[in-house]
C-alpha positions in Angstrom: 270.7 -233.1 257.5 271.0 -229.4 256.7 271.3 -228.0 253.0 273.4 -224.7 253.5 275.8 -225.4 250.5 275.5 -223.2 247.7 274.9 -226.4 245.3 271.9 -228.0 247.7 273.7 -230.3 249.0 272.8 -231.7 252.5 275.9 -231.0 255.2 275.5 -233.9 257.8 275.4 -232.5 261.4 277.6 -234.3 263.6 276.5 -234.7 267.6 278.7 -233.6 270.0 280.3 -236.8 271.2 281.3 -237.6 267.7 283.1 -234.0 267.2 285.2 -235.1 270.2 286.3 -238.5 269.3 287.3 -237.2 266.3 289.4 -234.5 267.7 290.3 -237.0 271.1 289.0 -234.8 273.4 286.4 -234.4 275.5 282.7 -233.3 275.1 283.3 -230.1 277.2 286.4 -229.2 275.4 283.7 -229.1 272.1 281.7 -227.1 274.4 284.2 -224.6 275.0 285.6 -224.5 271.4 282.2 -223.3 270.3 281.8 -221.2 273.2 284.6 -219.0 271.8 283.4 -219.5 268.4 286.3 -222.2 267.0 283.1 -224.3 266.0 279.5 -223.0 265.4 276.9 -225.9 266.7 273.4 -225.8 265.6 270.7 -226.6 267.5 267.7 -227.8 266.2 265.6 -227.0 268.9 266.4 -224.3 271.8 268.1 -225.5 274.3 268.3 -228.7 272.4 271.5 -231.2 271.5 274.2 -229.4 270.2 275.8 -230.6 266.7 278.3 -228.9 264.2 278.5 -229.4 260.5 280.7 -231.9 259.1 282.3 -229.7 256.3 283.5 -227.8 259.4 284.6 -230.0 261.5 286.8 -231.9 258.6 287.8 -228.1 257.3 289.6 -227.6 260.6 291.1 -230.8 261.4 292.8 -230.5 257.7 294.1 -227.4 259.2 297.3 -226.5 261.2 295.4 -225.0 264.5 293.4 -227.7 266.0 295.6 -231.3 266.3 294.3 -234.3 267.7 294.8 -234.2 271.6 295.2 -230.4 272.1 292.7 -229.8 274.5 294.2 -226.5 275.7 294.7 -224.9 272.5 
């Protein structure tokens, strides 16, 4: 968990593999998304596993630019 809301309350990080079910792509396409900054992964320890917050990762699948199974976008 990471608190980063302004109310305290704990945003769950989601792994990698999760992110891309989610979105029905692949685990590299996540890599590249937040290679080009589409999704900001935190890791907890350099070089660690990489996992994005799940207020961001629902934020953009309610919006119009990422769709499930648009790898290429």
């Amino acid at each position: 968990m990471l608190k980063n809301k302004k109310d305290g309350s704990a945003d769950r990080l989601v792994p990698i593999h999760e992110v891309a079910l989610r979105f029905g792509v692949s685990a590299d396409t996540v890599r590249r998304w937040s290679g080009v900054g589409r999704l900001h992964e935190v890791r907890l320890v350099p070089g660690g596993r990489r996992y994005f917050r799940e207020s961001e990762v629902v934020s953009i699948m309610r919006g119009p630019a990422v769709r499930k199974g648009a790898a290429h976008e």
